[in-house]
C-alpha positions as CSV (number, residue, x, y, z in Angstrom):
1,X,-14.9,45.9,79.9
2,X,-11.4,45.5,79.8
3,X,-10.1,43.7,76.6
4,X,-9.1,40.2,77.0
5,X,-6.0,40.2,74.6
6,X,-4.2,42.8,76.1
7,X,-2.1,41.8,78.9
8,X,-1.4,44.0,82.2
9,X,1.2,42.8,84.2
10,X,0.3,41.7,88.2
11,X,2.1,43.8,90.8
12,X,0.5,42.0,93.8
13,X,2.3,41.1,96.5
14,X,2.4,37.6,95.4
15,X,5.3,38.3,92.8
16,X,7.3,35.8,92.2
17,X,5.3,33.6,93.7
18,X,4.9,30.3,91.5
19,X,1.5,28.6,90.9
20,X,0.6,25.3,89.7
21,X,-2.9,25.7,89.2
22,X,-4.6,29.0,87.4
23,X,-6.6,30.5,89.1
24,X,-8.1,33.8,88.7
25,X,-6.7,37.1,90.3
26,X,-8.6,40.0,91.7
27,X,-7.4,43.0,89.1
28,X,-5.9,40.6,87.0
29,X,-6.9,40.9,83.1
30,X,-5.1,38.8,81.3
31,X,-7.6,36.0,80.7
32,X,-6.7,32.9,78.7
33,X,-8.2,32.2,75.2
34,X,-7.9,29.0,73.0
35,X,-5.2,28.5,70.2
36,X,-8.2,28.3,67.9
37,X,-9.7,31.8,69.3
38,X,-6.5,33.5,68.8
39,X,-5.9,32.0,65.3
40,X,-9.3,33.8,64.1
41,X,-8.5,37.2,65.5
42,X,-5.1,36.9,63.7
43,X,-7.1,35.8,60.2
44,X,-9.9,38.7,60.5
45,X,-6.7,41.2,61.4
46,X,-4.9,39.8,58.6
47,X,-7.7,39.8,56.0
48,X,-9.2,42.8,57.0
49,X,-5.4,44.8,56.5
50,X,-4.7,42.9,53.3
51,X,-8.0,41.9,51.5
52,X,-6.3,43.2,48.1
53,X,-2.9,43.5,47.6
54,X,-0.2,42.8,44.6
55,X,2.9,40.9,45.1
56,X,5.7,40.8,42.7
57,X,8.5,38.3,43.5
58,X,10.1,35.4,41.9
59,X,7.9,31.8,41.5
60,X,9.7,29.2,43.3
61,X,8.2,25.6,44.4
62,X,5.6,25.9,41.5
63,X,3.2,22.7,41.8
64,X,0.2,22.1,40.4
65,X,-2.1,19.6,42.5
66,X,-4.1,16.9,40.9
67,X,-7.0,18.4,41.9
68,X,-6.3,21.7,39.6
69,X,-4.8,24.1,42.6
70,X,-1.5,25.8,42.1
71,X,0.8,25.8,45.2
72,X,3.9,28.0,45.2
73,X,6.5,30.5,46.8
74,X,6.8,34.3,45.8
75,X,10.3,35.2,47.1
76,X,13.1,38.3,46.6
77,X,16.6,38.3,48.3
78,X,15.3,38.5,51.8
79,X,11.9,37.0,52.4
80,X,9.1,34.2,50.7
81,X,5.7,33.7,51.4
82,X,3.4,30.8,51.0
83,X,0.8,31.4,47.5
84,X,-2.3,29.2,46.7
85,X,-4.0,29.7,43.2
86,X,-7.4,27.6,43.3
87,X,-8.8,25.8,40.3
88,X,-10.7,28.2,38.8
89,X,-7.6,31.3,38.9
90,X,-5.2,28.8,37.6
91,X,-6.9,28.0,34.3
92,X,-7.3,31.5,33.5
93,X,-3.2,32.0,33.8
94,X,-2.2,33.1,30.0
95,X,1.0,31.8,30.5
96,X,2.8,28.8,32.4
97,X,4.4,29.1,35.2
98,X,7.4,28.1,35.7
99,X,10.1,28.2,38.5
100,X,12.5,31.6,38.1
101,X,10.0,33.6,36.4
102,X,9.3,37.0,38.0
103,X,5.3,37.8,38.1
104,X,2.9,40.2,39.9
105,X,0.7,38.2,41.7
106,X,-2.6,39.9,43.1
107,X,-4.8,38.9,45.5
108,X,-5.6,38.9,49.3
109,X,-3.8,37.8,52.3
110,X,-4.5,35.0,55.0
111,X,-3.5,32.7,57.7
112,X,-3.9,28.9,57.6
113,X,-4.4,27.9,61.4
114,X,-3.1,24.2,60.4
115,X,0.5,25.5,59.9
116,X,-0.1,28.6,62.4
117,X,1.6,30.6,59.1
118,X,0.3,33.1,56.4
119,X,-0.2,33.2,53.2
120,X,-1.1,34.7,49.6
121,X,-4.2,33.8,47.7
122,X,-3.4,34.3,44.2
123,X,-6.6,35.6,42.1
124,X,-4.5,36.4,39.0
125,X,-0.9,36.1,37.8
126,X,0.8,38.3,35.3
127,X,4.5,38.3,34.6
128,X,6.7,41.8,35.5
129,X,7.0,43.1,32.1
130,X,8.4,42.2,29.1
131,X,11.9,40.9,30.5
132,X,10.3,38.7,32.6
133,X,8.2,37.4,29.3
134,X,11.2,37.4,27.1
135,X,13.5,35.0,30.0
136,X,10.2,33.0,30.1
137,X,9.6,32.5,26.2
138,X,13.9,32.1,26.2
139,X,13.9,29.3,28.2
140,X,11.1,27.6,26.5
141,X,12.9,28.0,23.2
142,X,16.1,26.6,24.7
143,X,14.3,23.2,25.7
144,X,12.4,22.5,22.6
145,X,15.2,23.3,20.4
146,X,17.2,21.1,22.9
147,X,14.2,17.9,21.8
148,X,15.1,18.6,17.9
149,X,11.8,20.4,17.1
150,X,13.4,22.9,15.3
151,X,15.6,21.1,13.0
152,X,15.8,22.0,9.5
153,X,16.3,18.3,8.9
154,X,13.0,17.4,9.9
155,X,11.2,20.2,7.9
156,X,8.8,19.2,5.0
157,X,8.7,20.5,1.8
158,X,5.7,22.4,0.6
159,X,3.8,21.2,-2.7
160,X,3.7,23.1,-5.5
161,X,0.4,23.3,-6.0
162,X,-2.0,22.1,-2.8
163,X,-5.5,21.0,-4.0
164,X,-6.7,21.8,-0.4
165,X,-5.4,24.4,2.0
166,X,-6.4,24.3,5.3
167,X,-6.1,27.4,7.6
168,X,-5.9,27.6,11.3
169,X,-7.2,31.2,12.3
170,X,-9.6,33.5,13.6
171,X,-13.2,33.5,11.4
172,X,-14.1,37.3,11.9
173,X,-10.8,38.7,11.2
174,X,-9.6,40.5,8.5
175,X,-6.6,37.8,8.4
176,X,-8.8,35.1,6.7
177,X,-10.2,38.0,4.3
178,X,-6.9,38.5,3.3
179,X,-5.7,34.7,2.8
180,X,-8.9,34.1,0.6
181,X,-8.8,37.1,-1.6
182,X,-4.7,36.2,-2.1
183,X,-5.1,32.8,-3.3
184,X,-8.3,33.6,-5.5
185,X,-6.2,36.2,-7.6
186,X,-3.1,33.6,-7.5
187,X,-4.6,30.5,-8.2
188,X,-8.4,29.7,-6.5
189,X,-7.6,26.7,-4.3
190,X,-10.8,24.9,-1.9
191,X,-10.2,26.6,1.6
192,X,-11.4,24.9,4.4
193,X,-11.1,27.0,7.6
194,X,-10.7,25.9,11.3
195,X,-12.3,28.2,13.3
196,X,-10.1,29.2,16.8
197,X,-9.3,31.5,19.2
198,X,-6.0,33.4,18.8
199,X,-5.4,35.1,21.5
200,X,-6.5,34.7,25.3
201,X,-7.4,32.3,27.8
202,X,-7.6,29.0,25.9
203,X,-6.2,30.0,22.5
204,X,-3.3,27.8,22.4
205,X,-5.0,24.5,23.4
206,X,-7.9,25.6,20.4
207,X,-5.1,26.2,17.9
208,X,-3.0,22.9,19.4
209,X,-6.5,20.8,19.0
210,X,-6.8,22.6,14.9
211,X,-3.7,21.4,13.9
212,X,-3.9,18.1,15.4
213,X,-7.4,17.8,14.2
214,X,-6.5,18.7,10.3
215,X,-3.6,15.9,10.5
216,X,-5.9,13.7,11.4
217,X,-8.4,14.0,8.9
218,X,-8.3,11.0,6.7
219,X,-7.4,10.7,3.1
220,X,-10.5,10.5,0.8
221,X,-13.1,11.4,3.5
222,X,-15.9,14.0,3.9
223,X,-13.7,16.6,4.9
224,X,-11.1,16.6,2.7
225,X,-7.6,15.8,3.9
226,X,-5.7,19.3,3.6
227,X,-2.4,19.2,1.3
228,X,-1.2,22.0,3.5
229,X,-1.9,23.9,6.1
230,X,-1.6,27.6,7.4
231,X,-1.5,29.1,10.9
232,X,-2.3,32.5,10.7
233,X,-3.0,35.5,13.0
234,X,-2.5,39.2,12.3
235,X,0.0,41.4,14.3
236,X,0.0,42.4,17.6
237,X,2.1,43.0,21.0
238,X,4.0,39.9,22.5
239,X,1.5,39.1,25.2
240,X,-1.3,39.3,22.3
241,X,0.8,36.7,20.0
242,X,1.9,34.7,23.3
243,X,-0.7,31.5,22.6
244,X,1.7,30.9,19.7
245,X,4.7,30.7,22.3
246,X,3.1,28.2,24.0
247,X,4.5,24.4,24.6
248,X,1.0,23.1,23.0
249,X,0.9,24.7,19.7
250,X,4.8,24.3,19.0
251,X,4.6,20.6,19.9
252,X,1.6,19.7,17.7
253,X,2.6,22.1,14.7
254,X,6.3,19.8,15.2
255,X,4.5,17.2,15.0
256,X,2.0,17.8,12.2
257,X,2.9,15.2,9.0
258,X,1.3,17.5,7.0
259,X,3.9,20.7,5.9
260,X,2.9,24.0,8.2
261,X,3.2,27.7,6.8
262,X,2.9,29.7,10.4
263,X,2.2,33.5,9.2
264,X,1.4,35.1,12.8
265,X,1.8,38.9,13.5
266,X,3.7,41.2,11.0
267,X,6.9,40.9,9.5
268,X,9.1,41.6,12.6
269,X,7.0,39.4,14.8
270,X,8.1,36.0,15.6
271,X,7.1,33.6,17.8
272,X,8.1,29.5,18.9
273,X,5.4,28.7,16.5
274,X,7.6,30.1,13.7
275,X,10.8,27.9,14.0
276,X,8.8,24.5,14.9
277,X,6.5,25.6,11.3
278,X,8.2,24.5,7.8
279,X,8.1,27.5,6.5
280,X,7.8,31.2,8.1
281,X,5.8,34.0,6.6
282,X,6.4,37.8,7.2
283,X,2.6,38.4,7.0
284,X,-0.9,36.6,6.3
285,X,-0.8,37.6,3.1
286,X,2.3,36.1,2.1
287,X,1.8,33.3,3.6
288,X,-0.7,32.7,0.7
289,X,1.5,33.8,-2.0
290,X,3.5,31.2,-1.7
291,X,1.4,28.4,-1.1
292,X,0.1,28.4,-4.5
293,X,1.8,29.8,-7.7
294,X,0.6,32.4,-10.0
295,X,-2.2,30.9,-12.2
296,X,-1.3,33.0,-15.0
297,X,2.3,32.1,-14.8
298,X,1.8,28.7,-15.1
299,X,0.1,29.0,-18.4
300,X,2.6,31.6,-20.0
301,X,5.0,28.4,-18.9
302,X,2.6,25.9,-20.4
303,X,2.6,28.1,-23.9
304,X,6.6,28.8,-23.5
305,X,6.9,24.9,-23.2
306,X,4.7,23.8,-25.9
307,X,6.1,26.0,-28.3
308,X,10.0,25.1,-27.3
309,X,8.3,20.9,-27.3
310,X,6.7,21.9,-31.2
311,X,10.1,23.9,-32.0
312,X,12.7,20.9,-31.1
313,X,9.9,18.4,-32.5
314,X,10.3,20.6,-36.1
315,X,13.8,20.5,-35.5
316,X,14.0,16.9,-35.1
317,X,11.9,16.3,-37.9
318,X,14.1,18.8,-40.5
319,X,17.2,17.1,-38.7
320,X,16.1,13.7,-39.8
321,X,15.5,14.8,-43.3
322,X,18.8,16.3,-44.0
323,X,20.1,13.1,-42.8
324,X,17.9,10.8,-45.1
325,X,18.8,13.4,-48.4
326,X,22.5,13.1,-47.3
327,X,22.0,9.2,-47.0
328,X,20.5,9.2,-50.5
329,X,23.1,10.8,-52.1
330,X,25.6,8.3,-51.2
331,X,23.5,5.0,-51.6
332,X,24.1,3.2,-54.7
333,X,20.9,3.3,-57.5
334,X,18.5,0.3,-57.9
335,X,20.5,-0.7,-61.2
336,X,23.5,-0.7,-59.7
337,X,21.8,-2.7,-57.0
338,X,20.1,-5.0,-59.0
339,X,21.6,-5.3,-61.8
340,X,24.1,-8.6,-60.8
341,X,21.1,-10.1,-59.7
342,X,19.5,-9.9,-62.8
343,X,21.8,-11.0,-64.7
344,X,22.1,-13.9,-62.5
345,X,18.3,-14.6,-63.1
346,X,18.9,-14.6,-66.8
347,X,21.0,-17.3,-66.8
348,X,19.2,-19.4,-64.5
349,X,16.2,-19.0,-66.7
350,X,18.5,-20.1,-69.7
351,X,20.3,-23.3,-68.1
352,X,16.7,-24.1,-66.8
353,X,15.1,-24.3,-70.4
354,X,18.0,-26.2,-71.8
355,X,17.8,-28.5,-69.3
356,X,13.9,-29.1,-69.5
357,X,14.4,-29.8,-73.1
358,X,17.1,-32.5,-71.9
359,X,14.7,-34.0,-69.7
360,X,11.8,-34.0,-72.2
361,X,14.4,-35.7,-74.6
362,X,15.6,-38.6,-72.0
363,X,12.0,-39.3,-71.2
364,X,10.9,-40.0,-75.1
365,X,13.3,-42.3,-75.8
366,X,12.9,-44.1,-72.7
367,X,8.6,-43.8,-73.6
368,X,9.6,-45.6,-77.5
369,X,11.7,-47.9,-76.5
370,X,9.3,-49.0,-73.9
371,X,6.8,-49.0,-76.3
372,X,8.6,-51.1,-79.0
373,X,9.1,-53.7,-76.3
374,X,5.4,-54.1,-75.5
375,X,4.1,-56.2,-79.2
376,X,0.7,-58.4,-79.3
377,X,2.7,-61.4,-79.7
378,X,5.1,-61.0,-76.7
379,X,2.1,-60.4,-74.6
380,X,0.2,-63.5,-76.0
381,X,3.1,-65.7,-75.4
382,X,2.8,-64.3,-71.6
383,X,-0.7,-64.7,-71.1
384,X,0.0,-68.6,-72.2
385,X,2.9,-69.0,-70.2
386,X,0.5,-67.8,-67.3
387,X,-2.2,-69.8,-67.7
388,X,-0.3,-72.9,-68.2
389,X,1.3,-72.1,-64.6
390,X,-2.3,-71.4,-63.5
391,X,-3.3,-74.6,-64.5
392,X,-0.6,-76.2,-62.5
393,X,-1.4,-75.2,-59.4
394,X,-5.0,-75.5,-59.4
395,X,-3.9,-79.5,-60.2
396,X,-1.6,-79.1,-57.1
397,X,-4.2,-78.2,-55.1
398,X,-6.7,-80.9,-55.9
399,X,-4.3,-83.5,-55.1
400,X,-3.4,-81.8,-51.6
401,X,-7.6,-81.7,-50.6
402,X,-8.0,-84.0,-47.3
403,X,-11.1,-84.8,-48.2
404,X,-10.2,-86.4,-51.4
405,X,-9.1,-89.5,-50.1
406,X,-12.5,-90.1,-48.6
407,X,-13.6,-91.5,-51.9
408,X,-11.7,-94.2,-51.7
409,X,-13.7,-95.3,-48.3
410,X,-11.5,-94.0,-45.9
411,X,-12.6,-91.3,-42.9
412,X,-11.0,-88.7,-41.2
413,X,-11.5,-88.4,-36.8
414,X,-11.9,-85.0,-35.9
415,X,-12.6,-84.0,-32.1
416,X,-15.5,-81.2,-31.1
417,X,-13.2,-78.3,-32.2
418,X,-13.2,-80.0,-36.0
419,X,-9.1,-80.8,-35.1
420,X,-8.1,-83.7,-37.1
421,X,-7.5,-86.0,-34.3
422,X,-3.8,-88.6,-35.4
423,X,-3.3,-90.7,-32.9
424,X,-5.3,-93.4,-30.2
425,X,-3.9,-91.4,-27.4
426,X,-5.9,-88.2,-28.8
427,X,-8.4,-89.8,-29.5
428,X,-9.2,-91.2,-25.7
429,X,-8.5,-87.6,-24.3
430,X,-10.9,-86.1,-26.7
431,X,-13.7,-88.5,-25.2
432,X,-16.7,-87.1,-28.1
433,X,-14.9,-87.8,-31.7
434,X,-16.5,-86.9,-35.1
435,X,-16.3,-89.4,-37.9
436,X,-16.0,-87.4,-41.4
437,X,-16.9,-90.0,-44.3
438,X,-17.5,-89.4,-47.8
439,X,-21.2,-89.0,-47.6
440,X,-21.4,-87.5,-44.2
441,X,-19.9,-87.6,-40.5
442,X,-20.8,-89.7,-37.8
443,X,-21.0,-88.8,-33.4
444,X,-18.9,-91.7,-31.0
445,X,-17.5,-91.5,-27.9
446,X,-13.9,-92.6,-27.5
447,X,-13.6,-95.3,-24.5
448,X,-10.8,-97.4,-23.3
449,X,-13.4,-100.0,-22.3
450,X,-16.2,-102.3,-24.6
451,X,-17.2,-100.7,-27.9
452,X,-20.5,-99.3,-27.5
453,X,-22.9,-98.4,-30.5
454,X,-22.0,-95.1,-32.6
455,X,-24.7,-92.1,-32.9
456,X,-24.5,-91.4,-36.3
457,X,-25.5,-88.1,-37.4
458,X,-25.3,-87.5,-41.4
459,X,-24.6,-84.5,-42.9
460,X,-24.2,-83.4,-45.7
461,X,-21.0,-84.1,-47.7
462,X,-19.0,-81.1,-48.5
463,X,-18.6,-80.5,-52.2
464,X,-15.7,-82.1,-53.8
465,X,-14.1,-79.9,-56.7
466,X,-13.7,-80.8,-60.1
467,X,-10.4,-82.6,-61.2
468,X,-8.2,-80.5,-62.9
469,X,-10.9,-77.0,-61.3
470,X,-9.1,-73.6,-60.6
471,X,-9.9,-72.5,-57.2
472,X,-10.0,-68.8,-56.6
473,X,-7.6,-69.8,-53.2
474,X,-4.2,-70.1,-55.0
475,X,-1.1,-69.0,-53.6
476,X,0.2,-68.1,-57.0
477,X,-0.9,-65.3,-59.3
478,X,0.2,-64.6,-62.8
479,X,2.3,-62.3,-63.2
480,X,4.0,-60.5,-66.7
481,X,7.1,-61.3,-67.6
């Protein structure tokens, strides 16, 4: 059976005759397929010719889809071809992709009938040796430094002596070993260790993750809160040290707020992570030498210290009594001193006897004249003169007593308040009058109208004094003269 695909051309004596309807042709093979028919025989032709096959070309249209697949173009100076990278390839890449960078791409070739083109299905992605890597890790470094993150303004210093050190490596190599051992024959410092990947598929976002995760350990917590921290990895070629090149690590160990040794590879290694850390060291090892200080050192310094502290304190002390001694010398003595005053106390004491005795002089003459005035007859002739004025009064005041004149039958109006009551006019306001006689008082009401019949109460009279009685209620006492 003839193939269908191939194509003989019809020699019949209808050449050139034109047709509007196909029909078929005695000896004619040319039979007509579908679009879709041809487009498989092209894909099984295709991917049968080129079911492995590496590519190398520069990336160009890199894209990565939201659903995880990589689209992109592999191109040189006179062709390109169409490249997918599904999900699964393209989070395996060690690197990032980026536009200009040269790579060997390997995988298989096939058609896509929706575009009636052909293209590359990336199963893995390597970049074309070590110039390739080098542009790569050169442009990276050119954009970061470009953001700042390499500054020497923004780096931290490291403290002098870290209570906790937290490291960012590998747990099974010898590089933690070797950090460990350091910094127990330095100065033993509490270790605490985040365990990562450092090299591979994945390493950079485990080490990013580590140094994001000790910065944000809080202060005071169960974990405690690292005073600095140290990204480590031993040496190794560039693609093995290339997770500490990447755009994850550098960013977070930028931003870290809590200061960064990075100590990755040997001495002639470096890497991105290097310039964003605060400080760089060679190796591992070094890297713990100086995060802590020599242990031993410290106290030779403590002793040097003390004894220079005791030494200036002596000094100070032997200073101060060279000073006092010199001070002495000069000072005038305590006679010298005292002596004026002394004298001056002397005196005092001297003027103040004399002038006690004076005193005690004055005040006897004044105590016998005093007494030669006071004799018993001048004081008898007093007393007399007293009692006579005594007398006197005591007369005065019997003749003044209101009730005396009562026993001569006159009586005194008082109203209910005992108020002597003077006039008619007092007597009608005060209505209720009190007659005082000498034998007792007697109740009547005060009326403008007929004189009714008194109410006589008696009581008893008040006790007249004496003629010529002394009353203890004089206004005038005796006095001496």
């Amino acid at each position: 059976m003839a193939d269908p695909f191939l194509y003989t051309p019809d020699t019949g004596s209808d050449t050139g005759t034109g047709r509007l309807v196909a029909e078929a042709t005695p000896g004619d093979n040319a039979m007509a397929v579908s679009v879709s028919e041809l487009s498989g025989r092209l894909k099984r032709m295709v991917e049968g010719e080129f079911g492995h096959i590496r590519l190398r070309g520069e990336i160009s249209g890199y894209k990565r889809a939201a659903s995880g697949h990589v689209y992109l173009c592999l191109k040189d100076d006179g062709a390109v071809i169409d490249g997918v990278m599904w999900k699964g390839s393209a989070a395996g890449l060690g690197f990032r992709p980026e536009d200009g960078i040269e790579v060997v791409a390997t995988g298989r070739l096939t058609t896509y009938p929706g575009r009636s083109k052909y293209q590359i299905v990336v199963d893995r992605m390597e970049l074309a040796g070590a110039g390739a890597l080098m542009a790569l890790l050169e442009k990276l470094r050119a954009k970061l430094a470009a953001e700042g993150l390499f500054d020497r303004a923004a780096k931290k210093p490291l403290p002098f002596m870290p209570r906790t050190i937290g490291v960012v490596t590998s747990p099974t190599g010898a590089v933690i070993r070797d950090i460990l051992h350091r910094l127990e024959d330095r100065c033993p410092t509490h270790v605490v260790v985040w365990p990562v990947k450092v090299q591979g598929a994945g390493a950079a976002e485990e080490v990013a993750a580590a140094v994001r995760g000790f910065d944000a350990l809080p202060a005071g917590g169960a974990v405690p809160r690292p005073d600095l921290v140290i990204v480590a990895r031993g040496g190794g070629s560039i693609e093995d040290l290339w997770a500490f090149n990447e755009e994850p690590v550098v960013r977070a160990v930028a931003a870290c707020s809590i200061p960064i040794i990075s100590a990755v590879g040997h001495e002639t290694d470096t890497t991105l992570c290097d310039h964003a850390a605060d400080l760089r060291a060679p190796t591992p090892t070094a890297a713990a030498e100086i995060a802590v200080p020599v242990l031993a050192d410290l106290r030779l310094t403590l002793d040097a210290m003390a004894m220079r502290t005791e030494r200036c304190a002596r000094r100070y002390v032997e200073r101060g009594r060279e000073r006092l001694d010199a001070l002495v010398r000069v000072l005038p003595t305590r006679d010298r001193l005292l002596g004026p005053q002394r004298q001056r106390v002397d005196e005092l004491g001297v003027r103040g006897d004399r002038a006690l005795e004076r005193r005690v002089a004055r005040a006897r003459g004044e105590l016998d004249r005093a007494a030669g005035a006071i004799r018993p007859a001048t004081l008898e002739r007093r007393v007399e003169a007293a009692r006579a004025r005594l007398a006197d009064v005591g007369r005065l005041i019997d003749s003044l007593n209101p009730d005396r004149i009562l026993q001569r039958g006159y009586a005194r109006v008082e109203d209910r308040a005992g108020a002597t009551v003077t006039t008619a006019a007092g007597a009608t306001a005060a209505g209720a009058l009190t007659l005082r006689f000498r034998d007792g008082a007697v109740e009547v009401q005060a009326s403008d109208g007929p004189a009714t019949s008194p109410r006589v109460e008696r009581t008893p009279a008040r006790p007249q004094p004496a003629a010529g009685a002394r009353t203890a209620a004089t206004t005038d006492q005796p006095r001496l003269l």
